[in-house]
BAPA-150730 format. One record per atom (N, C-alpha, C, O): z, x, y; residue in three letters. Coordinates in Angstrom, 3 decimals, decimal comma, m for minus. Last residue first. Layout:
BEGIN
{r {Z X Y} "ALA"}
...
//
This chain:
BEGIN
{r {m2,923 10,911 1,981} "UNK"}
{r {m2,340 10,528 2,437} "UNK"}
{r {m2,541 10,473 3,995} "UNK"}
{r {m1,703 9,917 4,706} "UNK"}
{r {m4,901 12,083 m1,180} "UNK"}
{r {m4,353 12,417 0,295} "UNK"}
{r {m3,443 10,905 0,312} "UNK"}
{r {m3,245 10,099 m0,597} "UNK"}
{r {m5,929 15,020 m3,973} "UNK"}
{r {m5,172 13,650 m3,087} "UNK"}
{r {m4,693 13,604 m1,827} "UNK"}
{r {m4,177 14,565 m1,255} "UNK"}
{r {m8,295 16,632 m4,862} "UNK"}
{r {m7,561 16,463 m4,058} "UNK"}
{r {m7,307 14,906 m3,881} "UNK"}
{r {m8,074 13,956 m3,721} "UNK"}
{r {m7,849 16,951 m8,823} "UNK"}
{r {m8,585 15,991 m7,422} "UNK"}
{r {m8,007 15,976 m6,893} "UNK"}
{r {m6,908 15,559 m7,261} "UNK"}
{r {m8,713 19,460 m10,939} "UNK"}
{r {m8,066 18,617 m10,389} "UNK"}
{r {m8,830 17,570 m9,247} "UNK"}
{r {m10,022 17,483 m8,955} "UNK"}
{r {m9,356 20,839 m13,977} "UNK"}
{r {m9,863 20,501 m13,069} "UNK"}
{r {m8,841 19,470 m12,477} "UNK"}
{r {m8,194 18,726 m13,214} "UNK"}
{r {m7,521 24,302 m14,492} "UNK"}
{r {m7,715 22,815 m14,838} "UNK"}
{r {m8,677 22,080 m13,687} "UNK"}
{r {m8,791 22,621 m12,587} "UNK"}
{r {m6,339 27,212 m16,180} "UNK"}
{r {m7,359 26,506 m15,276} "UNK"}
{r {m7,504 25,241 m15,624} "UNK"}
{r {m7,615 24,901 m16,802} "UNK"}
{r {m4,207 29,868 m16,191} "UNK"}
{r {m4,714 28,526 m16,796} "UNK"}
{r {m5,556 27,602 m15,277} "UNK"}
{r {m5,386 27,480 m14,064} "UNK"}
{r {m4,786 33,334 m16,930} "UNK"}
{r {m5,218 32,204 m15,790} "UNK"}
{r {m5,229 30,704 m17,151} "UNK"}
{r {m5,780 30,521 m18,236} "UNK"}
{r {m2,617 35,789 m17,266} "UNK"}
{r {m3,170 34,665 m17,734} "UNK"}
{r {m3,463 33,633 m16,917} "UNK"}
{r {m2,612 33,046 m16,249} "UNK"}
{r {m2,532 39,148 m16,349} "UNK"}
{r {m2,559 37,703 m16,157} "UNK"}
{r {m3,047 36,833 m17,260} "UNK"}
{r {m3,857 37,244 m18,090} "UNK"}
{r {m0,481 41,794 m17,073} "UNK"}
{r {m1,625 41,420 m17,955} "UNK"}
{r {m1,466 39,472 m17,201} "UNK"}
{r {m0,536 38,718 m17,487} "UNK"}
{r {0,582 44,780 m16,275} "UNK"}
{r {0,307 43,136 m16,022} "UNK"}
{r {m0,811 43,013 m16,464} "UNK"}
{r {m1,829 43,702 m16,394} "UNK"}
{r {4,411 45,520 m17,727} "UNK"}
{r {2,696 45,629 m17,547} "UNK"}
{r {2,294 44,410 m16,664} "UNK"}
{r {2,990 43,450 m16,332} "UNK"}
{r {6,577 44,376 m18,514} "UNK"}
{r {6,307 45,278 m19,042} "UNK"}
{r {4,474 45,409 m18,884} "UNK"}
{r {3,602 45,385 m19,752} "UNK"}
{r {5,516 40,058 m17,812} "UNK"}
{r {6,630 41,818 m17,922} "UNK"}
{r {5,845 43,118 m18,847} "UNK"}
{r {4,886 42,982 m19,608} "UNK"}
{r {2,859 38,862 m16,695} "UNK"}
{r {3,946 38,971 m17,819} "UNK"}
{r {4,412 40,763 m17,302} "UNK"}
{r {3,999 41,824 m16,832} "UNK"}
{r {1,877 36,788 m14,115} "UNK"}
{r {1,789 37,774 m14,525} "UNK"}
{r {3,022 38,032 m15,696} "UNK"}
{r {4,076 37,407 m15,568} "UNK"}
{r {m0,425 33,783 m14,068} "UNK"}
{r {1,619 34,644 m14,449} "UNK"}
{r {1,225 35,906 m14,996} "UNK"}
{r {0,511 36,134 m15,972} "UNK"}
{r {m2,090 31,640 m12,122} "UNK"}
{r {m1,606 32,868 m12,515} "UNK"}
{r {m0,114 32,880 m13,151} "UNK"}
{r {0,916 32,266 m12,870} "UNK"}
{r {m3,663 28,577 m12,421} "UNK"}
{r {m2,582 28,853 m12,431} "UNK"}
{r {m2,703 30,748 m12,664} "UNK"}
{r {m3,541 31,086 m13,500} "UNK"}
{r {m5,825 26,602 m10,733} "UNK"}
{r {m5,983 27,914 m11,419} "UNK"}
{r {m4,202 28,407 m11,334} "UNK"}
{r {m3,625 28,548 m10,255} "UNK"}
{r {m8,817 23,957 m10,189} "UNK"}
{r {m7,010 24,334 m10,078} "UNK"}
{r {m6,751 25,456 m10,825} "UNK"}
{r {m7,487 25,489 m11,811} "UNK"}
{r {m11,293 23,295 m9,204} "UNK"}
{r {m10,807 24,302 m9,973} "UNK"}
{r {m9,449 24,259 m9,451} "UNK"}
{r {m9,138 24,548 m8,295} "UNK"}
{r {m11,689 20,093 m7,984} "UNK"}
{r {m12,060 20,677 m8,163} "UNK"}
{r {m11,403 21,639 m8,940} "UNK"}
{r {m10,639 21,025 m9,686} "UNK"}
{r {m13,511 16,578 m6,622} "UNK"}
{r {m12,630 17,687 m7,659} "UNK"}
{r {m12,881 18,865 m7,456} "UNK"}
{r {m13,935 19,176 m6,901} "UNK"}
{r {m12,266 14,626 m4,104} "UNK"}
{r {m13,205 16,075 m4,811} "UNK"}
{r {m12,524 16,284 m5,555} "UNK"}
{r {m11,293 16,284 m5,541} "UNK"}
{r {m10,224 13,152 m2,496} "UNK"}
{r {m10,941 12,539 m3,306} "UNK"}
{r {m12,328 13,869 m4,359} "UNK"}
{r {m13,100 13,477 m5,234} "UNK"}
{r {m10,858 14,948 0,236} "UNK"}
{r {m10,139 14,186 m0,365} "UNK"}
{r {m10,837 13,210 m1,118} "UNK"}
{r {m11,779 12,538 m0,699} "UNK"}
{r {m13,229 17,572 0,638} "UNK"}
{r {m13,103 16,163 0,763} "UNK"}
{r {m11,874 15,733 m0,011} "UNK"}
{r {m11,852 16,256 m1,125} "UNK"}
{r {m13,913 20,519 m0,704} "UNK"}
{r {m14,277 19,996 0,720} "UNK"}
{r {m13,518 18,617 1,284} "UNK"}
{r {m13,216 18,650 2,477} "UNK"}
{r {m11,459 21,700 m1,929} "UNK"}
{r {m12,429 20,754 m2,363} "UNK"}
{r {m12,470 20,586 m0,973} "UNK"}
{r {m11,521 20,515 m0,193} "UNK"}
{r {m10,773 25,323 m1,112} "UNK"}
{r {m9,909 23,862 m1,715} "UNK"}
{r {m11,555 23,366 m1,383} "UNK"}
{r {m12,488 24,012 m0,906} "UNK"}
{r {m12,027 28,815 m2,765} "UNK"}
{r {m11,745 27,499 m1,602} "UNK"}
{r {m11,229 25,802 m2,196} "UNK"}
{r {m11,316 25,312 m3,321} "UNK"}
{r {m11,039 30,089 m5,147} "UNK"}
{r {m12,185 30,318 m3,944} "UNK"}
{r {m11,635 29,653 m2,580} "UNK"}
{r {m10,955 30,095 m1,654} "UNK"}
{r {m9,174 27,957 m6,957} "UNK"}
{r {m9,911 28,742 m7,183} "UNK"}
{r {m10,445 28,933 m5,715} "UNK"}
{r {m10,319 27,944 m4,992} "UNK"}
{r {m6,341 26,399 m5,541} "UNK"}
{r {m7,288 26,187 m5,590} "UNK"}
{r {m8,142 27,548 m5,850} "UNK"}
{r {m7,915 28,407 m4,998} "UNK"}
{r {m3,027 27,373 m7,265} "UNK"}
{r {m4,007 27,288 m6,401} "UNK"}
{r {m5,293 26,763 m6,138} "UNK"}
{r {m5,514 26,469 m7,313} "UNK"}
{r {m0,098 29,154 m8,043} "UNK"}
{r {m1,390 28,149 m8,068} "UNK"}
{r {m1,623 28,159 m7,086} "UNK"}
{r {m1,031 28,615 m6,108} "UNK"}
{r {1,253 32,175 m9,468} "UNK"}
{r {1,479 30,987 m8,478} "UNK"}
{r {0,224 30,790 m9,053} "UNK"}
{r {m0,422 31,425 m9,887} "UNK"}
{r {0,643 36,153 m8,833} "UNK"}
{r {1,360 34,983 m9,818} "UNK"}
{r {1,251 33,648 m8,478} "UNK"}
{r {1,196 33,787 m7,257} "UNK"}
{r {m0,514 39,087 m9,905} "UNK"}
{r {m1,132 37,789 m8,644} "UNK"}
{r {0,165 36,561 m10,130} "UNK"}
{r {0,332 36,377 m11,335} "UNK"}
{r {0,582 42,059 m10,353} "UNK"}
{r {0,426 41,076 m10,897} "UNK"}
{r {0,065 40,041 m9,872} "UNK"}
{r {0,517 40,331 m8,765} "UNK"}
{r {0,166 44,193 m7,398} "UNK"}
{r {1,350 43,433 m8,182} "UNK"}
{r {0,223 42,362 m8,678} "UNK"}
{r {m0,681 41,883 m7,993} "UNK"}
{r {m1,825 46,895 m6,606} "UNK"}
{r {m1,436 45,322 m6,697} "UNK"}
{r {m0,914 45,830 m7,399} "UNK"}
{r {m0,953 46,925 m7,960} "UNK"}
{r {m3,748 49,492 m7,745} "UNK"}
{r {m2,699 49,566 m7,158} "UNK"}
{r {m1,990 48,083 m6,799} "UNK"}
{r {m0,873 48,563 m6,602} "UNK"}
{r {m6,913 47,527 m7,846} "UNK"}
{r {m6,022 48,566 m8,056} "UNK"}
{r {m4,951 48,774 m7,126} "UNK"}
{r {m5,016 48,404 m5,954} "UNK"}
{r {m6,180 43,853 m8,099} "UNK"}
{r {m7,108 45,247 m7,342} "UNK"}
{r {m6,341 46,617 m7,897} "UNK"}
{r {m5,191 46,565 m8,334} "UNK"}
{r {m6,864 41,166 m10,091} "UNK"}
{r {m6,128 42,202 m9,506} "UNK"}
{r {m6,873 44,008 m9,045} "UNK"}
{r {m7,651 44,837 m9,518} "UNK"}
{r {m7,560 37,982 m9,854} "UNK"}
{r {m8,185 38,897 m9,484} "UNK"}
{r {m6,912 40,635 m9,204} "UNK"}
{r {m6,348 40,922 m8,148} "UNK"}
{r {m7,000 34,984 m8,894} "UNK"}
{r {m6,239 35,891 m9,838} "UNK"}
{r {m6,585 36,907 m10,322} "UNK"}
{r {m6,043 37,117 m11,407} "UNK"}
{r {m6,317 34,124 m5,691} "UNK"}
{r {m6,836 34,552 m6,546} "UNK"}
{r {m6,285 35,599 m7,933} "UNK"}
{r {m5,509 36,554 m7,960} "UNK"}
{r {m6,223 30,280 m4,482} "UNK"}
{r {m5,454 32,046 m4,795} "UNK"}
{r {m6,786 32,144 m5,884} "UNK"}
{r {m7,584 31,404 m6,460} "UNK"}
{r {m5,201 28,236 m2,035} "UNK"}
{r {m5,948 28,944 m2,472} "UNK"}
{r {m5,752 29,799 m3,271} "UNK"}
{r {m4,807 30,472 m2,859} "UNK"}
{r {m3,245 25,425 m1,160} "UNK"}
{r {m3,191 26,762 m1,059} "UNK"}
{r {m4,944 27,437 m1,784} "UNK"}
{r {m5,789 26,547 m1,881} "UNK"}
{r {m3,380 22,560 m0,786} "UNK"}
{r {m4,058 23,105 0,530} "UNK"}
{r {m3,810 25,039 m0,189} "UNK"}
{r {m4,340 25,896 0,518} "UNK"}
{r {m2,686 19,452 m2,235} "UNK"}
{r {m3,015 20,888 m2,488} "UNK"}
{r {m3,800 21,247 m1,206} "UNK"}
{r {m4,632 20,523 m0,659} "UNK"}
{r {m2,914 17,048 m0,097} "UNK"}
{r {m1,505 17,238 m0,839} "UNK"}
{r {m1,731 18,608 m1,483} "UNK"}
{r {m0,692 19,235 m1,279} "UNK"}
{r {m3,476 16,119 3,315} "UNK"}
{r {m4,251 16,587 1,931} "UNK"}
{r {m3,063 17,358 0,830} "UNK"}
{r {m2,419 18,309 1,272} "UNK"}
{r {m3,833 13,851 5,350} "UNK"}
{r {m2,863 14,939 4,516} "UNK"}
{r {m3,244 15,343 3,713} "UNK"}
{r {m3,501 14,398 2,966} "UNK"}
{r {m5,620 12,350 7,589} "UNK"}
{r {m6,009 12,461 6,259} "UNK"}
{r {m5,124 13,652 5,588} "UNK"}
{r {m5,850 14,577 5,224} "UNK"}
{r {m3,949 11,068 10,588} "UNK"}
{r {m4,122 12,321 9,672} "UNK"}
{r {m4,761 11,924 8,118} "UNK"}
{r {m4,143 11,029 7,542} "UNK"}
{r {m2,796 8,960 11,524} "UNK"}
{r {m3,778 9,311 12,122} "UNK"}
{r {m4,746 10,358 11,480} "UNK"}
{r {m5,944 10,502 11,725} "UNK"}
{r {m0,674 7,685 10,019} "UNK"}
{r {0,155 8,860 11,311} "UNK"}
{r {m1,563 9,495 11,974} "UNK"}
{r {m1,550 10,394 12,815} "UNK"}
{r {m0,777 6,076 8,334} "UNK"}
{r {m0,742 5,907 9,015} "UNK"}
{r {m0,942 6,428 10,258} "UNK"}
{r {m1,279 5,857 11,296} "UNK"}
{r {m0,504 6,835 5,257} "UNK"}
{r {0,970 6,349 5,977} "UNK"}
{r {0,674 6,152 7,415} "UNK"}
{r {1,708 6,016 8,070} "UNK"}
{r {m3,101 7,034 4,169} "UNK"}
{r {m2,428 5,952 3,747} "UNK"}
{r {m0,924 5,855 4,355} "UNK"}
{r {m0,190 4,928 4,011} "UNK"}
{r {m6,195 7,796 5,251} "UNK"}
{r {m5,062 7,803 5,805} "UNK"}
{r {m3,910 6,667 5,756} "UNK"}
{r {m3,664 5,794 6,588} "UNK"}
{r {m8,612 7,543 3,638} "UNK"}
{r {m7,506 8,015 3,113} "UNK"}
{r {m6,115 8,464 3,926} "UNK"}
{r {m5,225 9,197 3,496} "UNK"}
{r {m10,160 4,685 4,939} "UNK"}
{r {m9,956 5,898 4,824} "UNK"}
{r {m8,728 6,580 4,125} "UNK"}
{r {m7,723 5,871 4,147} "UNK"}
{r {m11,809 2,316 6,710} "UNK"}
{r {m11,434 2,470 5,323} "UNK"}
{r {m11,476 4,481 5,051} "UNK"}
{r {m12,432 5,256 5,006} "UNK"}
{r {m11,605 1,156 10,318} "UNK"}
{r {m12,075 1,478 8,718} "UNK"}
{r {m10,967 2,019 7,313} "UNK"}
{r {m9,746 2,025 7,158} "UNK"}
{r {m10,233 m1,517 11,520} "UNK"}
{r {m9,719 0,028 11,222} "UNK"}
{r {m10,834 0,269 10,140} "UNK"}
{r {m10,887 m0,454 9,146} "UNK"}
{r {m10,136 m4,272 13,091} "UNK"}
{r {m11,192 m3,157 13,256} "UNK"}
{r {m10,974 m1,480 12,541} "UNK"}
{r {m11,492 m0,468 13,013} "UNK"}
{r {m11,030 m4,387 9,681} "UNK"}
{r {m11,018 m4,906 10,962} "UNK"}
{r {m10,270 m4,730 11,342} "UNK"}
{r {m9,256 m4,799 10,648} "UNK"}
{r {m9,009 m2,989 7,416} "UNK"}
{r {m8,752 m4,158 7,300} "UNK"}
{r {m9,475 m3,899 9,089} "UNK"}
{r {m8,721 m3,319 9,871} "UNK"}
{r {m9,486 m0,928 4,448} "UNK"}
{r {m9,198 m0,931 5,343} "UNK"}
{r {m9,185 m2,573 6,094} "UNK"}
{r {m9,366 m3,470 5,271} "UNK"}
{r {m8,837 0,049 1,491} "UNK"}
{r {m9,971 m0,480 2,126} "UNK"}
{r {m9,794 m1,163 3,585} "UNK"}
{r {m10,182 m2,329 3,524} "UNK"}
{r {m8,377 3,978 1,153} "UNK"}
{r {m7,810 2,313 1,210} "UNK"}
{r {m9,010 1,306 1,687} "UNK"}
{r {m10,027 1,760 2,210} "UNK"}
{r {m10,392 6,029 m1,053} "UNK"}
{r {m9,754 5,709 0,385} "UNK"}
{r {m9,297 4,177 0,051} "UNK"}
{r {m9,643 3,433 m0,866} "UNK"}
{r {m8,328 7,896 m3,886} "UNK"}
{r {m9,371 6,765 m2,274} "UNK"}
{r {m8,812 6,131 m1,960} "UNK"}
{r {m7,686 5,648 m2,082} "UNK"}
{r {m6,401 9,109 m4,480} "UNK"}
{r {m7,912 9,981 m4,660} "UNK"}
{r {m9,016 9,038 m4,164} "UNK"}
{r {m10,219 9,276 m4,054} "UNK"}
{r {m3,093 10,001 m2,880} "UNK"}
{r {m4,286 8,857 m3,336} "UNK"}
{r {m5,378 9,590 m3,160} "UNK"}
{r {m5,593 10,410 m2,267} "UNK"}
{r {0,534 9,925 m3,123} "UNK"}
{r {m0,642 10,575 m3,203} "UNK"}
{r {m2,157 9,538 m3,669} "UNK"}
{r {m2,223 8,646 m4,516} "UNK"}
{r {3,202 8,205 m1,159} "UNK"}
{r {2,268 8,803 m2,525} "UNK"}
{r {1,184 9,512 m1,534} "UNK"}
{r {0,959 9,664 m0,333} "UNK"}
{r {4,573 7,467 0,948} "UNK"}
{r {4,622 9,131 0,318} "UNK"}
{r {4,362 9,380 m0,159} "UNK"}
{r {4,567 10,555 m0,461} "UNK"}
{r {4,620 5,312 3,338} "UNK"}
{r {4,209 5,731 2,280} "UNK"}
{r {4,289 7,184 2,236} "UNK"}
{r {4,130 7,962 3,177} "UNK"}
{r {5,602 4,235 6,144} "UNK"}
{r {6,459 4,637 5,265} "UNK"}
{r {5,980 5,375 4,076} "UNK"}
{r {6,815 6,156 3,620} "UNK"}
{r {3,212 3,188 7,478} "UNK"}
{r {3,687 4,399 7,717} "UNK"}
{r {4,878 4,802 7,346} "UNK"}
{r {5,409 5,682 8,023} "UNK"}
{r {1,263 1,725 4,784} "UNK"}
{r {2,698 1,654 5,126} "UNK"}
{r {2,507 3,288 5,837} "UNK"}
{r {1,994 4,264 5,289} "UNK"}
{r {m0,688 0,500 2,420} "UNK"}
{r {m1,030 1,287 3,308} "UNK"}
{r {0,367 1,219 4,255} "UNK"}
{r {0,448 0,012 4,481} "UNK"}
{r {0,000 0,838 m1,179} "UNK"}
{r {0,000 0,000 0,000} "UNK"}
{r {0,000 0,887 1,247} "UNK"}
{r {0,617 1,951 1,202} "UNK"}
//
């Protein structure tokens, strides 16, 4: 429900109601929020620390409502050796 109380997350847009269009600005405040905004890479250079955390692969999804590469790093002890888990996701907004 469209409420400047709301705190979910949404992959569309609301349908809006004359004269407001129809957009993913579901609490109101004027803003399309976009709920993933980091980036990373799991790429290690010489000399680096292990890359650990999530992220959007490259760049985040142009658009609320996009899918796209979600990419987890962990670097493990005694060395670094990453493991990327990768998933496809969809930016959600608000």
């Amino acid at each position: 429900m469209v409420s400047p109380d709301q705190t979910g997350w949404f992959t569309m847009r609301h349908a809006g109601n004359y004269p407001y269009p129809a957009t993913y600005d579901w609490n109101c405040d004027g803003v399309e929020e976009r709920e993933y905004g980091a980036t990373i890479s799991c790429f290690i250079d010489v000399g680096e620390i292990c890359p650990t955390g999530e992220g959007w692969q490259s760049s985040e999804p142009a658009a609320c409502g996009t899918t796209g590469r979600w990419i987890r790093c962990t670097g493990s002890s005694g060395g670094c050796t990453t493991i990327v888990i990768e998933e496809s996701r969809q930016q959600r907004c608000r």
